[in-house]
C-alpha positions as a printed NumPy array, in Angstrom:
array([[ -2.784,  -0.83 , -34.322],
       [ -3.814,   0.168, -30.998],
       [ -4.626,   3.518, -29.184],
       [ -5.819,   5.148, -25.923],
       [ -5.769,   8.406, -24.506],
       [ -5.856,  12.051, -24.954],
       [ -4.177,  14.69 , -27.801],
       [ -4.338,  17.956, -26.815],
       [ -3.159,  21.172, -27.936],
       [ -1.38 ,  22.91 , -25.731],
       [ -1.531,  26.712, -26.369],
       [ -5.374,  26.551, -24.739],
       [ -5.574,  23.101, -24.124],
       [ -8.037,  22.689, -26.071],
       [ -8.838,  18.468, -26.048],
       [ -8.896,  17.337, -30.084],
       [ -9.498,  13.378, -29.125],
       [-10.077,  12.104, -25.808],
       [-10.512,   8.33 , -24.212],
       [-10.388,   6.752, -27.592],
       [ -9.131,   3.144, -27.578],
       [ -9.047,   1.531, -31.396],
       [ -7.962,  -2.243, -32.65 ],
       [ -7.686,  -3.027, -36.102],
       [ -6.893,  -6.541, -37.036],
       [ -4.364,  -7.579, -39.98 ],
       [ -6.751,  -7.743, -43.612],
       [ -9.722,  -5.797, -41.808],
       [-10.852,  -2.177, -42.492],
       [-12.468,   0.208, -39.325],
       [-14.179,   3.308, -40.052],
       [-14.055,   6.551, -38.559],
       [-17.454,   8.807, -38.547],
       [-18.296,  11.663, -37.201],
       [-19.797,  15.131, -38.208],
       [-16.685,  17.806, -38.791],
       [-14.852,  18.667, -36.101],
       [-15.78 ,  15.385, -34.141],
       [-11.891,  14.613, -33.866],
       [-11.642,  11.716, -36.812],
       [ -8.561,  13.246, -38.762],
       [ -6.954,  14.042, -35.835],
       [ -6.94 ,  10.395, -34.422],
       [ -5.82 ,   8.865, -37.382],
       [ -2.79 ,  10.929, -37.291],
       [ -2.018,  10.519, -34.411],
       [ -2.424,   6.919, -34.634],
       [  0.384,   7.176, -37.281],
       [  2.861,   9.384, -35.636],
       [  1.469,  12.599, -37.041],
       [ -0.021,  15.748, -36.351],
       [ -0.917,  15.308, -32.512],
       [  0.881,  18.833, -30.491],
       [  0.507,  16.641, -27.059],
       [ -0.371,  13.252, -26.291],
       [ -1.372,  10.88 , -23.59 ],
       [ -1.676,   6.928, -24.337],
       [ -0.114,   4.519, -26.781],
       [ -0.057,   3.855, -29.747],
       [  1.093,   0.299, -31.256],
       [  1.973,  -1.095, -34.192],
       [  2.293,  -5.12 , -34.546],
       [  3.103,  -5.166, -31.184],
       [  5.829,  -2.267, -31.015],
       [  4.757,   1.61 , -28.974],
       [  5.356,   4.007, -31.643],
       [  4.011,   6.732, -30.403],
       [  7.059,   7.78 , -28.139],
       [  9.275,   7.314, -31.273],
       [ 11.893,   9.533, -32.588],
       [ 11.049,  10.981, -36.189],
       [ 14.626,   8.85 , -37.051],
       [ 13.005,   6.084, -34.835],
       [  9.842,   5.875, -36.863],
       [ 11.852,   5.699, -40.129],
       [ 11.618,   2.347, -40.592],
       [  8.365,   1.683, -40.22 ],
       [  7.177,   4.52 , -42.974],
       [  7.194,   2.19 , -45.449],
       [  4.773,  -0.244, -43.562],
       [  2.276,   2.778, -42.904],
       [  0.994,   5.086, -45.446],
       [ -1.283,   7.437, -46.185],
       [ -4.136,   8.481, -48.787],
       [ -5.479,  11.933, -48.639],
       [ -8.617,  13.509, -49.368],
       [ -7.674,  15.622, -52.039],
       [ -5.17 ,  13.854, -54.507],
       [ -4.649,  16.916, -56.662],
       [ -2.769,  18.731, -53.795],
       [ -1.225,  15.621, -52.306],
       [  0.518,  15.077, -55.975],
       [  3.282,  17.517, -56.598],
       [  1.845,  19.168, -59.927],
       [  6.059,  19.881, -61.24 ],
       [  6.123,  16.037, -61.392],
       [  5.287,  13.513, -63.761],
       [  3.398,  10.405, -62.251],
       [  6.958,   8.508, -63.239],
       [  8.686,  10.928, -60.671],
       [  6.154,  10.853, -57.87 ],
       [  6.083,   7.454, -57.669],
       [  9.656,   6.755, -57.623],
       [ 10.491,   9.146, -54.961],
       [  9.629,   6.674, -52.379],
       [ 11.322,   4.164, -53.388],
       [ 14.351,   6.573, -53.871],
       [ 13.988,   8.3  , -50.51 ],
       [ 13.715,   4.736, -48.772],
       [ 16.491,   2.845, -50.764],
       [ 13.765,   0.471, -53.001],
       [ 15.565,  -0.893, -56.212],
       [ 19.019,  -0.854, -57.313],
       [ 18.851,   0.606, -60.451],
       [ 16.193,   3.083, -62.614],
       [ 15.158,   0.084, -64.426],
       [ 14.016,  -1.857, -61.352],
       [ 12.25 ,   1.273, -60.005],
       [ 10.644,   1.522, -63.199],
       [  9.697,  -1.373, -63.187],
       [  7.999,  -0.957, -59.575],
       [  6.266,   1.711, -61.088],
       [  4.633,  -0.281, -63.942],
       [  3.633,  -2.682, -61.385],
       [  2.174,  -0.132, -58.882],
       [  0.064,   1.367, -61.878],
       [ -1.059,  -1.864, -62.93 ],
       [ -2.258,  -2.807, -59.552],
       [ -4.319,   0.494, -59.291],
       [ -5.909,  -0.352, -63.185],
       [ -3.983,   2.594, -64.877],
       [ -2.048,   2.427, -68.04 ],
       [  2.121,   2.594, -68.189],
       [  1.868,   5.493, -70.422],
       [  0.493,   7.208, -67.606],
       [  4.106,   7.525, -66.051],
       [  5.294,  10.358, -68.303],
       [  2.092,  13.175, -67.421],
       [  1.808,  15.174, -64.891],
       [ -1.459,  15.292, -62.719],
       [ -3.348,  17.891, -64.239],
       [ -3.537,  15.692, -67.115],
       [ -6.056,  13.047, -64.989],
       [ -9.178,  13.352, -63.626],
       [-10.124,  13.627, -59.76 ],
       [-11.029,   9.565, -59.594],
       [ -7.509,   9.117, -61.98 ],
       [ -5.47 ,  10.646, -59.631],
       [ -6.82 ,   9.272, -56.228],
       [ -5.663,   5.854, -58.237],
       [ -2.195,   7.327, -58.606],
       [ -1.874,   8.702, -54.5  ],
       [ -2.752,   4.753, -53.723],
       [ -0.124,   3.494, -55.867],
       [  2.173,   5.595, -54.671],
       [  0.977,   4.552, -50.717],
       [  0.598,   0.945, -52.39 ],
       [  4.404,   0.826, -54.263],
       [  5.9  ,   0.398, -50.947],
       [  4.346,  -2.367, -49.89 ],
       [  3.095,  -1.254, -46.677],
       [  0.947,  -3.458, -44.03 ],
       [ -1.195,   0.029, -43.104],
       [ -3.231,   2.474, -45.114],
       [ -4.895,   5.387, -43.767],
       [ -7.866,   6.375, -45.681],
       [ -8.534,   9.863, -44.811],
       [-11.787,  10.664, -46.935],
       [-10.248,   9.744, -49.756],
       [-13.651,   9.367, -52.015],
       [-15.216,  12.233, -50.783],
       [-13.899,  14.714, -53.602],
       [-15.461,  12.321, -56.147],
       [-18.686,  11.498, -58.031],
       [-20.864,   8.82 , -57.313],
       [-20.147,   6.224, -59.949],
       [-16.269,   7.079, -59.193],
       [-16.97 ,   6.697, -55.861],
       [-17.928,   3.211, -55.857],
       [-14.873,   2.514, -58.541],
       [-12.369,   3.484, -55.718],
       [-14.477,   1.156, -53.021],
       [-14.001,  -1.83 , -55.321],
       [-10.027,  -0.729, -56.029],
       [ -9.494,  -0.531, -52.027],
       [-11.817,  -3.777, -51.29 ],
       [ -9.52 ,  -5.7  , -54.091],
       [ -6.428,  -4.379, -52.853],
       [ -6.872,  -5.178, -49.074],
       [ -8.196,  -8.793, -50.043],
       [ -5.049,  -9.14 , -52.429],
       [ -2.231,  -7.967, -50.475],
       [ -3.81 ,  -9.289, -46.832],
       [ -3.684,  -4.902, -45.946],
       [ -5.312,  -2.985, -42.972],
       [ -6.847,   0.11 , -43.334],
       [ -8.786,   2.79 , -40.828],
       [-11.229,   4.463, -43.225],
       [-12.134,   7.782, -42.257],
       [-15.291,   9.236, -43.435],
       [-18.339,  11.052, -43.226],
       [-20.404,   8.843, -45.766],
       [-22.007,   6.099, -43.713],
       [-23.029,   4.838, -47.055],
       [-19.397,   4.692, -48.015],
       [-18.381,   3.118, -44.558],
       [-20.837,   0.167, -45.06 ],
       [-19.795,  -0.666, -47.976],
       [-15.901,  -1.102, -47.082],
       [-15.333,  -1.761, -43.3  ],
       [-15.881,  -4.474, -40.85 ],
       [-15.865,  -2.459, -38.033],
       [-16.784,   1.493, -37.023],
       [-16.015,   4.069, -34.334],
       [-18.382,   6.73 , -34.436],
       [-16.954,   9.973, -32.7  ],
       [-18.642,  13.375, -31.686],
       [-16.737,  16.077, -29.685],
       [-13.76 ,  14.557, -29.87 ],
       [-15.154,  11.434, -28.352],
       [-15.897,   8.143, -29.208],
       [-19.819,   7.534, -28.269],
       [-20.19 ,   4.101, -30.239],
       [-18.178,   0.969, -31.908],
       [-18.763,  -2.182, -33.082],
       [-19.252,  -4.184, -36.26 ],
       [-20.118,  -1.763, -38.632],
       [-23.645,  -3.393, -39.604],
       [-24.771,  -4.008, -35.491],
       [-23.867,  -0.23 , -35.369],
       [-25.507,   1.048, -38.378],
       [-28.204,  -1.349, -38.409],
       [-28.884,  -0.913, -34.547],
       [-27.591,   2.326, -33.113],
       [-27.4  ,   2.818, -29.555],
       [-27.268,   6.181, -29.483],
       [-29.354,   9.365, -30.354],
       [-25.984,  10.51 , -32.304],
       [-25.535,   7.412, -34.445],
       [-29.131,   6.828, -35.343],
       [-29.07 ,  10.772, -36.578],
       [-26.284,  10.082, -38.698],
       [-27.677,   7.033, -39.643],
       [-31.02 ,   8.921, -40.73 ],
       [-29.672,  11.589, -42.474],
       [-27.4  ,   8.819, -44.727],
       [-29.77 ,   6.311, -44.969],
       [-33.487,   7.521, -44.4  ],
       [-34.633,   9.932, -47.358],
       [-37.944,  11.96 , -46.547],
       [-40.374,  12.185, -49.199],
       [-41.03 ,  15.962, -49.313]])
C-alpha cells in the first residue's frame, strides 16, 4: 500500500493530511502516531478508500491505484482490506448475535454455499481469535471490552483479507488486555503472512507490534523509519516529546 498527497476538505479547505507518502510491505506492520488531531485516522482512511472529502495523490494496493475507484470498482477488493475500530461495542451491531455479525460478510460478499459452510467459517474465525463456539449465539453486551475487540477481528479476519487497519483498536482496554490483543494481532499477522498500519497514540503499544512508524503532527508527517531507530533515536523535538512522555516517567 502506497500513498502521497493531500486530503482536504473542501467547505474551508481546511488540509486534514498533507505530503504523506507511506509503504507497507506484505507480513509487516507500520504505525501511525501522533497527538489528536495530527491527521492519523484520517490517512488511514483514506488509504483504504474511505472518509477523505477531496484528494490529491495515489493510493495503491498490490500494485493497482485505488484511490480513483468507483465504490462498485472497489468491491472486490473489500474483502482483501478490512478494518478494526477503536471501539468494538459500537462497531458490533448490539440486535445481533456474534453468529449473525459474522456471517454477514460472508453473505454480503457471496462466501459459502450453504449455512452450514458459513457456520462453519464462523467456528473457524472464533477459533482463530481464541474464543469459544458457544460464543456464536450472544449478543455483544454479553462480552467484555477485550472479548469483543476479539470478535470485530474475526469478523475483519473471516474474510481472509491481505490488509488490516488497526485504528486504535487497544486503546479502550486495560493493560493486561492490552497486551492479550498485541500477542492475538502479532500471531495472526505471522500466521496468515497479513499487513497491517497500526494507528495509535501508545508508543509503548507501537513498539511492541510494528516494524516501522510514521509519526505525524499537523497533519504532517515530521518523522519515519524503523520503529526502534525512531523511538530509540528521534530526530525531532516532536518525536523525542512523545517519546518522553511514553517512555520517561519523572520521579515526583
Amino acid at each position: 500500500v502506497k500513498t502521497g498527497g493531500m486530503f482536504t476538505r473542501k467547505t474551508h479547505e481546511l488540509v486534514a493530511v498533507n505530503d504523506i507518502t507511506a509503504m507497507i510491505r506484505k507480513g509487516e506492520t507500520l504505525g501511525i502516531v501522533g497527538e489528536s488531531g495530527s491527521g492519523k485516522t484520517t490517512l488511514g482512511m483514506a488509504m483504504i478508500g474511505l472518509g477523505a472529502a477531496h484528494a490529491r495523490g495515489e493510493v495503491l494496493f498490490e500494485g493497482q491505484r485505488i484511490d480513483n475507484l468507483t465504490r462498485s470498482q472497489m468491491r472486490p477488493l473489500r474483502t482483501k482490506i478490512q478494518v478494526v475500530f477503536q471501539d468494538p461495542f459500537s462497531s458490533l451491531n448490539p440486535r445481533m448475535i456474534v453468529r449473525q455479525i459474522l456471517e454477514e460478510g460472508l453473505i454480503v460478499n457471496g462466501i459459502g454455499s450453504s449455512a452450514k459452510e458459513r457456520e462453519a467459517l464462523v467456528r473457524e474465525a472464533l477459533h482463530e481469535v481464541q474464543m469459544d463456539a458457544d460464543a456464536m449465539t450472544r449478543f455483544p453486551h454479553e462480552f467484555s471490552g477485550g472479548q469483543r475487540q476479539r470478535i470485530a477481528i474475526a469478523r475483519a479476519l473471516i474474510l481472509k483479507p491481505e490488509f488490516i487497519l488497526l485504528d486504535e483498536p487497544t486503546s479502550a482496554l486495560d493493560l493486561s488486555i492490552q497486551a492479550q490483543i498485541i500477542d492475538l494481532l502479532r500471531d495472526l499477522r505471522v500466521r496468515h503472512d497479513l499487513s497491517y498500519m497500526f494507528i495509535s497514540h501508545d508508543l509503548k503499544v507501537v513498539k511492541a507490534l510494528c516494524h516501522n512508524v510514521i509519526v505525524m503532527q499537523n497533519g504532517r508527517m515530521v518523522e519515519a523509519g524503523p520503529t526502534l531507530d525512531v523511538l530509540e533515536n528521534p530526530q525531532t523535538e516532536y518525536t523525542q516529546r512523545l517519546v518522553d512522555a511514553a517512555f520517561n516517567v519523572v520521579a515526583a
